[in-house]
CHARMM internal coordinates of N, CA and C (Angstrom, degrees):
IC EDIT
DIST 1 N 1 CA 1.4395
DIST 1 CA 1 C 1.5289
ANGL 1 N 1 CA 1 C 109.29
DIST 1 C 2 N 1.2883
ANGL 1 CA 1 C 2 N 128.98
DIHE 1 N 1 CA 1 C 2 N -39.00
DIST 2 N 2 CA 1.3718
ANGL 1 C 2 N 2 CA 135.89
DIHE 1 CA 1 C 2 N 2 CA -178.36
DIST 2 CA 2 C 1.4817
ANGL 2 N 2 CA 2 C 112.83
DIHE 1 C 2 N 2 CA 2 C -57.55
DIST 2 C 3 N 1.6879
ANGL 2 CA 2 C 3 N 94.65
DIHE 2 N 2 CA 2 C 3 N -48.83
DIST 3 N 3 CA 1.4695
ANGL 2 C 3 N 3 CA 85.03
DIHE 2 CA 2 C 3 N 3 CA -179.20
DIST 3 CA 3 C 1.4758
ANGL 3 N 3 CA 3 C 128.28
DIHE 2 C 3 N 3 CA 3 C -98.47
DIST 3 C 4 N 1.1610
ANGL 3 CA 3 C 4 N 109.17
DIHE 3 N 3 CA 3 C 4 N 11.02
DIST 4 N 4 CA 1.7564
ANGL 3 C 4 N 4 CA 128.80
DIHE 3 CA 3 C 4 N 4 CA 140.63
DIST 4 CA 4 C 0.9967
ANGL 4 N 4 CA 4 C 120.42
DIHE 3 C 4 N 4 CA 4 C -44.27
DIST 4 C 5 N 1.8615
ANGL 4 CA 4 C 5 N 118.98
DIHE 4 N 4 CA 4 C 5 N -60.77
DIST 5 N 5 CA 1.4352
ANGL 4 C 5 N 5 CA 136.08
DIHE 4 CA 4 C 5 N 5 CA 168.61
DIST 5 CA 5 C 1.7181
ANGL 5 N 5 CA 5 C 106.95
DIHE 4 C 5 N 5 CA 5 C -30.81
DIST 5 C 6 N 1.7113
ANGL 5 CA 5 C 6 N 104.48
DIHE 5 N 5 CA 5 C 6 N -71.24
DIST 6 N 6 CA 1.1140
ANGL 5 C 6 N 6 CA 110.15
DIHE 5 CA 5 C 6 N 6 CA 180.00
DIST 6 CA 6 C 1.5348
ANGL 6 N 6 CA 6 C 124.54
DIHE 5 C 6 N 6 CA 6 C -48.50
DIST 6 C 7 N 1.3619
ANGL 6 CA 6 C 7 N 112.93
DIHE 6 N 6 CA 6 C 7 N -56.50
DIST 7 N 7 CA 1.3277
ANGL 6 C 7 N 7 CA 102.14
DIHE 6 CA 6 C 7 N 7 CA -173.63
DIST 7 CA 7 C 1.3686
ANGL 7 N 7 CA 7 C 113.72
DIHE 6 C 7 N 7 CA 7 C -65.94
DIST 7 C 8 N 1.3204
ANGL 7 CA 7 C 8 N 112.31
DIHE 7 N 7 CA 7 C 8 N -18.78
DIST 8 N 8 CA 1.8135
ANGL 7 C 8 N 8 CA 120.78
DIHE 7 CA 7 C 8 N 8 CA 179.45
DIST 8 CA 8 C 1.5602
ANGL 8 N 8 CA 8 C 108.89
DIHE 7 C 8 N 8 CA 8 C -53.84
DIST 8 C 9 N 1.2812
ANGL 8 CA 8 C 9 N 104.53
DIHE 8 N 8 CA 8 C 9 N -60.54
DIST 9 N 9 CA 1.5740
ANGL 8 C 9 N 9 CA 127.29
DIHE 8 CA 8 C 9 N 9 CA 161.08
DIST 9 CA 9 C 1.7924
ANGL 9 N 9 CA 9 C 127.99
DIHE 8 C 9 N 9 CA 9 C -37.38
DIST 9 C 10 N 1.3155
ANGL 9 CA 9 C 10 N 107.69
DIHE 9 N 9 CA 9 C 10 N -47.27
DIST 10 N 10 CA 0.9582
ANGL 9 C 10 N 10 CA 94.93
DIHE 9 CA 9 C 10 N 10 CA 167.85
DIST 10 CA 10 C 1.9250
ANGL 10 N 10 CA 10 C 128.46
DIHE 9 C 10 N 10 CA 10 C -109.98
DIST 10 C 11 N 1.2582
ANGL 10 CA 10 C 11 N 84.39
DIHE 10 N 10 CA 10 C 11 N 21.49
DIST 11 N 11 CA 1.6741
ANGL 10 C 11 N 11 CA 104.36
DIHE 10 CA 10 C 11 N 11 CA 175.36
DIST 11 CA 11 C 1.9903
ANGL 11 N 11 CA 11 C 94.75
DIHE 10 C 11 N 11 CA 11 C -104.48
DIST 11 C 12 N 0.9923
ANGL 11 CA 11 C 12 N 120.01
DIHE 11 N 11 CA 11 C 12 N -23.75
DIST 12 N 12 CA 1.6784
ANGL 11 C 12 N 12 CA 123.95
DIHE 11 CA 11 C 12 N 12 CA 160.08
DIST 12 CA 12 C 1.7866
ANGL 12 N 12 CA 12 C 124.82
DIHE 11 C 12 N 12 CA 12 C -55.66
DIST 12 C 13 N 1.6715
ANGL 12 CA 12 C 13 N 88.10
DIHE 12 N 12 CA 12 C 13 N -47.82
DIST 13 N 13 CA 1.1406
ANGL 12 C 13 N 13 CA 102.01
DIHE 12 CA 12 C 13 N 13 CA 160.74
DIST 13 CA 13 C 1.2377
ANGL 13 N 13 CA 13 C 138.59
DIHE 12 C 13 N 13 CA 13 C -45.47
DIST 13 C 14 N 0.9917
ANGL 13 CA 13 C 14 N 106.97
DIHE 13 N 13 CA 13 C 14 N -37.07
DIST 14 N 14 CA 1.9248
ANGL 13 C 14 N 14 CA 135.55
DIHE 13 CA 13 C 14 N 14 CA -179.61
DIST 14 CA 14 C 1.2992
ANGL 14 N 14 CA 14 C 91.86
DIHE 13 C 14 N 14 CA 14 C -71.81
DIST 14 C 15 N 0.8523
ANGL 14 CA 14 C 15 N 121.38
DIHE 14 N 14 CA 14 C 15 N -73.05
DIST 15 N 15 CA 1.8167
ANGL 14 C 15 N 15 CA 139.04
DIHE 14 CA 14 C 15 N 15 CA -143.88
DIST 15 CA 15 C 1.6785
ANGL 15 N 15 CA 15 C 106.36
DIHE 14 C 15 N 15 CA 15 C -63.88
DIST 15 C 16 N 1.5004
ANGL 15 CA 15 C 16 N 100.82
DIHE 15 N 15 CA 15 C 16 N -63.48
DIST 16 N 16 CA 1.8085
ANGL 15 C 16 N 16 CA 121.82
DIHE 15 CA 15 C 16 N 16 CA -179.04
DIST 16 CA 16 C 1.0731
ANGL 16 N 16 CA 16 C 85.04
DIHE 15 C 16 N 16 CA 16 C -44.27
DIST 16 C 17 N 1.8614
ANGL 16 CA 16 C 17 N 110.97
DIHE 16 N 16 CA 16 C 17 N 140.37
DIST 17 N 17 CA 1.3810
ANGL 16 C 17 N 17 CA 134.17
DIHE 16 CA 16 C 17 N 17 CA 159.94
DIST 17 CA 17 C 1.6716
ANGL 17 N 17 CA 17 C 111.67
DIHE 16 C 17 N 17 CA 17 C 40.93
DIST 17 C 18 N 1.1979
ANGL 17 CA 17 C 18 N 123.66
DIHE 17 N 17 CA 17 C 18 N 18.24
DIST 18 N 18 CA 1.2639
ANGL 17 C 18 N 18 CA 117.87
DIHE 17 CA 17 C 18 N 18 CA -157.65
DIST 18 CA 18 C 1.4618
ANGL 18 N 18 CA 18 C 138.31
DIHE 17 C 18 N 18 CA 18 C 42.52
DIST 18 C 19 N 1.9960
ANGL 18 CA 18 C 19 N 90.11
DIHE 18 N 18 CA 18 C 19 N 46.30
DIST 19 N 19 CA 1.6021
ANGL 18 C 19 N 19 CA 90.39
DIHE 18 CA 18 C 19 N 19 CA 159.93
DIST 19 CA 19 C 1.5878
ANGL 19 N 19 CA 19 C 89.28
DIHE 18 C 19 N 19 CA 19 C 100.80
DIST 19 C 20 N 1.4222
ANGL 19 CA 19 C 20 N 131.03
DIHE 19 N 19 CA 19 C 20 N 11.88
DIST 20 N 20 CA 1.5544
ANGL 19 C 20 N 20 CA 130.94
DIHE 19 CA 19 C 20 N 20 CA 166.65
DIST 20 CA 20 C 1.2976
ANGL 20 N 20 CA 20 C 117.24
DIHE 19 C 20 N 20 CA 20 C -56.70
DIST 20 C 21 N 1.3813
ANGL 20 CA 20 C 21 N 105.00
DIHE 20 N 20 CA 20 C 21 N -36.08
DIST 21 N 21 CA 1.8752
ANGL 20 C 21 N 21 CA 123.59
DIHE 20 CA 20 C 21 N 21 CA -164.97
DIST 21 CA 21 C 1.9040
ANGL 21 N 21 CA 21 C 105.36
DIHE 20 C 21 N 21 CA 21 C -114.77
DIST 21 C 22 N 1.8693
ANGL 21 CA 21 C 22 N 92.95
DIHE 21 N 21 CA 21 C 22 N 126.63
DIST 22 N 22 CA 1.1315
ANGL 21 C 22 N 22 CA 82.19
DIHE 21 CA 21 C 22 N 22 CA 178.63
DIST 22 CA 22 C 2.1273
ANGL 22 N 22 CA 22 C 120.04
DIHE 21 C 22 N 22 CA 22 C -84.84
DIST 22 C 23 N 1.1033
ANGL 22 CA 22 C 23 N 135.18
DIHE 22 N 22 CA 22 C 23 N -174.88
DIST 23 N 23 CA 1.2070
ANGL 22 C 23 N 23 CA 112.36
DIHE 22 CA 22 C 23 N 23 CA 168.34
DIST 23 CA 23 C 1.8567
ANGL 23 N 23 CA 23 C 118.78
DIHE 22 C 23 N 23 CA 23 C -33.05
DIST 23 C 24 N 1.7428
ANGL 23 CA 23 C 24 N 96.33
DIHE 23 N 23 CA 23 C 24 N -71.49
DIST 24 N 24 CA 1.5100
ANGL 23 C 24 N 24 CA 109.27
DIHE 23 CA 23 C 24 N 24 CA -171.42
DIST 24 CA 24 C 1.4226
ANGL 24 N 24 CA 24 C 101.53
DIHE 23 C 24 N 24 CA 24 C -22.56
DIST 24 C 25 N 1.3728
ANGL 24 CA 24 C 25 N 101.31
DIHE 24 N 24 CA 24 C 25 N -63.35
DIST 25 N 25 CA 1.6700
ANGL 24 C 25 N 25 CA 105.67
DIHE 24 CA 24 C 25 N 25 CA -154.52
DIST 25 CA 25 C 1.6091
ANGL 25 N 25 CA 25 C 109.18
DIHE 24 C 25 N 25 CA 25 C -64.61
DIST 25 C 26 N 1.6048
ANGL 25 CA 25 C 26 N 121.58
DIHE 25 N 25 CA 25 C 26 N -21.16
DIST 26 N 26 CA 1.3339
ANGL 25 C 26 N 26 CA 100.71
DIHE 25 CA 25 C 26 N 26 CA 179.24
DIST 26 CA 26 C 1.4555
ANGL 26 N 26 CA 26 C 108.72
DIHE 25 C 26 N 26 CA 26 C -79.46
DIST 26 C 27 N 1.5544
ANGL 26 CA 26 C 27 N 114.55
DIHE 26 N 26 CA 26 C 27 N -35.47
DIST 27 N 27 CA 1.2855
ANGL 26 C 27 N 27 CA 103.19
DIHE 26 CA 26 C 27 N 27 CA 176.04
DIST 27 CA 27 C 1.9181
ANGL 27 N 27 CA 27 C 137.42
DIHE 26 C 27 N 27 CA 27 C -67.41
DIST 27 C 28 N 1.5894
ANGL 27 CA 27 C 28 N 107.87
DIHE 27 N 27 CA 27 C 28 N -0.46
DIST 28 N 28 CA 1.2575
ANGL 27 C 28 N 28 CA 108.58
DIHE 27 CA 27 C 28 N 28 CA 150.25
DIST 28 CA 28 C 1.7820
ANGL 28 N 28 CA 28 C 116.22
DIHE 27 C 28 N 28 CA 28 C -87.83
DIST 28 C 29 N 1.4564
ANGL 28 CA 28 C 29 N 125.24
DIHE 28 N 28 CA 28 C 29 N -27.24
DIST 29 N 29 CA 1.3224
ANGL 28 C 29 N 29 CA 101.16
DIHE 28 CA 28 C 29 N 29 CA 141.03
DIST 29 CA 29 C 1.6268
ANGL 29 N 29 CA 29 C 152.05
DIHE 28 C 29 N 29 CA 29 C -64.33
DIST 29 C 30 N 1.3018
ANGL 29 CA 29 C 30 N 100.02
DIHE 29 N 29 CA 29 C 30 N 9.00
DIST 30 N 30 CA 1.9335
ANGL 29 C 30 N 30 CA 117.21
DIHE 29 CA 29 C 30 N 30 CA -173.59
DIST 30 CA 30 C 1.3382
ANGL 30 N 30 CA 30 C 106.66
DIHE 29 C 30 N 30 CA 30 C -107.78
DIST 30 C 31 N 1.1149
ANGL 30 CA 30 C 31 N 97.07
DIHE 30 N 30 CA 30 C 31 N 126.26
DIST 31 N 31 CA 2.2008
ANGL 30 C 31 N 31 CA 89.53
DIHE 30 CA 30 C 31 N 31 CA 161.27
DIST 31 CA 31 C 1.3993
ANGL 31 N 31 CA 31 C 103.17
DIHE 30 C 31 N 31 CA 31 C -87.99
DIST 31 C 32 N 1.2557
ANGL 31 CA 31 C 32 N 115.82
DIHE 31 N 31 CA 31 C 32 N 118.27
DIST 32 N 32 CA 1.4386
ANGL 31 C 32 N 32 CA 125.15
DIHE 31 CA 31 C 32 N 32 CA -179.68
DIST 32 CA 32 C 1.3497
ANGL 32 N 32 CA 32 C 103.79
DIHE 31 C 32 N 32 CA 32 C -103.28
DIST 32 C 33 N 1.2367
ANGL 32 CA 32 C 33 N 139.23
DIHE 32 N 32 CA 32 C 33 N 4.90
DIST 33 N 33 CA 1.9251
ANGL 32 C 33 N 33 CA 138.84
DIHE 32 CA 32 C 33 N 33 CA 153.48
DIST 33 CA 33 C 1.6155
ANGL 33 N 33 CA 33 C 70.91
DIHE 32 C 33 N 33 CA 33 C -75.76
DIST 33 C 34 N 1.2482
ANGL 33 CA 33 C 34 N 135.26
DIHE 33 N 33 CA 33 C 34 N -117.37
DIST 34 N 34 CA 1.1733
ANGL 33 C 34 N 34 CA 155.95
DIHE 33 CA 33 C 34 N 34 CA -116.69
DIST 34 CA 34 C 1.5696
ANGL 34 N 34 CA 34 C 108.98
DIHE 33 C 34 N 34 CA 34 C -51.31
DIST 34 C 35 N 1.7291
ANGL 34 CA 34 C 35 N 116.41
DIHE 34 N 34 CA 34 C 35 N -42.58
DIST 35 N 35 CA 1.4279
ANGL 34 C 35 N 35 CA 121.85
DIHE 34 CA 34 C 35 N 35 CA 162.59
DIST 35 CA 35 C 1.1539
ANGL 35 N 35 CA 35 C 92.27
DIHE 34 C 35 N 35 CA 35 C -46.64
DIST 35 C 36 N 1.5836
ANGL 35 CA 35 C 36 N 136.13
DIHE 35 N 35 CA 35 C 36 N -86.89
DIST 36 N 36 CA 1.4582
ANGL 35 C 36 N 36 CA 134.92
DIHE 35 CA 35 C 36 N 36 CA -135.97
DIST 36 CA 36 C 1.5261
ANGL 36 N 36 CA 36 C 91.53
DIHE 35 C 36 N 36 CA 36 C -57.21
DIST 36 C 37 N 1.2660
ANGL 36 CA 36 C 37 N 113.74
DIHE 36 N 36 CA 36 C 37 N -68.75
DIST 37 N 37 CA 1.6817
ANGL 36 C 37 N 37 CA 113.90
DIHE 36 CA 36 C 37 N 37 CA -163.04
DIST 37 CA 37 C 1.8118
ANGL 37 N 37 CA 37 C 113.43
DIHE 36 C 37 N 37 CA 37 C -39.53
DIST 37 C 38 N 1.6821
ANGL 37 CA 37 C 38 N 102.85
DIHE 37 N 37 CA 37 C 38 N -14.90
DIST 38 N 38 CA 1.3666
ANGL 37 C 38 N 38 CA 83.64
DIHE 37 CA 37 C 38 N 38 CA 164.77
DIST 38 CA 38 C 1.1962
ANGL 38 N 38 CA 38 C 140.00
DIHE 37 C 38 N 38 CA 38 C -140.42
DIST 38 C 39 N 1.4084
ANGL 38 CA 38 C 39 N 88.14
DIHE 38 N 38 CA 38 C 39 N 26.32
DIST 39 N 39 CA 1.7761
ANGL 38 C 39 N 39 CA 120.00
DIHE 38 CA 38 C 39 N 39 CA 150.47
DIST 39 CA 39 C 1.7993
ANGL 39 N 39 CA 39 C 114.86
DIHE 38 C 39 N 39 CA 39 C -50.57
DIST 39 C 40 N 1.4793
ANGL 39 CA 39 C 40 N 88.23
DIHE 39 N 39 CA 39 C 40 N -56.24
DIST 40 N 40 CA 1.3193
ANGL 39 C 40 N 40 CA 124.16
DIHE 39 CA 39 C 40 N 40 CA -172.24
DIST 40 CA 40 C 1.9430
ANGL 40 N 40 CA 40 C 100.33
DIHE 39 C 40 N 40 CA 40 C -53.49
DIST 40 C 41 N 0.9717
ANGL 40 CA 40 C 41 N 101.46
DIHE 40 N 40 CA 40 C 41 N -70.47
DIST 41 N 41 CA 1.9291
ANGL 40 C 41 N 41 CA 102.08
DIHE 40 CA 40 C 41 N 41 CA 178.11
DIST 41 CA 41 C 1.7109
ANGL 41 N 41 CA 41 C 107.28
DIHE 40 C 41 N 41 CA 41 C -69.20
DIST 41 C 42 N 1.1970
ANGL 41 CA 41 C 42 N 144.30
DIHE 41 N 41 CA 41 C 42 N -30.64
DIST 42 N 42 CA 1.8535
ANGL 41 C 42 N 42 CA 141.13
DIHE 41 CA 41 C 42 N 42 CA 153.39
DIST 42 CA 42 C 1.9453
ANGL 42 N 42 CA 42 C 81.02
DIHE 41 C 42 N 42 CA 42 C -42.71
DIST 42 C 43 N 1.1494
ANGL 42 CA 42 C 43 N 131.44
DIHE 42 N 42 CA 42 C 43 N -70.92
DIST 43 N 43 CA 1.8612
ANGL 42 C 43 N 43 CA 116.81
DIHE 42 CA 42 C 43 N 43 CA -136.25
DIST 43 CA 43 C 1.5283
ANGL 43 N 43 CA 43 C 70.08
DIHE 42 C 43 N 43 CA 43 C -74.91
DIST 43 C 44 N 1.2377
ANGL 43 CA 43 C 44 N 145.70
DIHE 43 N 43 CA 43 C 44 N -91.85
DIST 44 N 44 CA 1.5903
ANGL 43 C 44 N 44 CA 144.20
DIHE 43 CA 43 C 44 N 44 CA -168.35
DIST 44 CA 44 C 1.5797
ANGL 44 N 44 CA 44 C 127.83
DIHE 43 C 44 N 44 CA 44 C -17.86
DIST 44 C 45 N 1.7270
ANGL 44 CA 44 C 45 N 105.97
DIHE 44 N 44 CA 44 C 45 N -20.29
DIST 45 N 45 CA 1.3016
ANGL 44 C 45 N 45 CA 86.77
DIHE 44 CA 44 C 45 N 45 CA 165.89
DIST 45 CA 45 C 1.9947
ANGL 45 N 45 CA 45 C 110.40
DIHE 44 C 45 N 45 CA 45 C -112.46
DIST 45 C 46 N 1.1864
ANGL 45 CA 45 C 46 N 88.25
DIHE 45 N 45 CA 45 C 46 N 12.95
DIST 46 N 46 CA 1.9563
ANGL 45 C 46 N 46 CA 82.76
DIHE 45 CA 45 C 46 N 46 CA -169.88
DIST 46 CA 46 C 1.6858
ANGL 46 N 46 CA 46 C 105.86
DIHE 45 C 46 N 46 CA 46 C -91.86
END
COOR INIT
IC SEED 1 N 1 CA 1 C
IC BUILD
C-alpha cells in the first residue's frame, strides 16, 4: 500500500499543472494516514 501511495504521488506530480509540483511538495499537501486509511476500508469492504 505505501508504495502505491508513492507511485500515486509521484504520477500526481506529472499530471498537476503539468508537472508544476514536484512529488515532495504534493505529498506535504496530502494526508497520507488519511489516503491510506481509506484505501484500507474500499479493499475491506469489496
Amino acid at each position: 500500500m505505501e508504495e502505491a501511495y508513492l507511485n500515486a504521488i509521484d504520477q500526481a506530480s506529472l499530471e498537476v499543472s503539468e508537472g508544476i509540483y514536484e512529488a515532495k511538495e504534493l505529498e506535504k499537501l496530502a494526508n497520507k494516514e488519511e489516503i491510506l486509511n481509506q484505501a484500507m476500508e474500499l479493499i475491506k469492504d469489496k
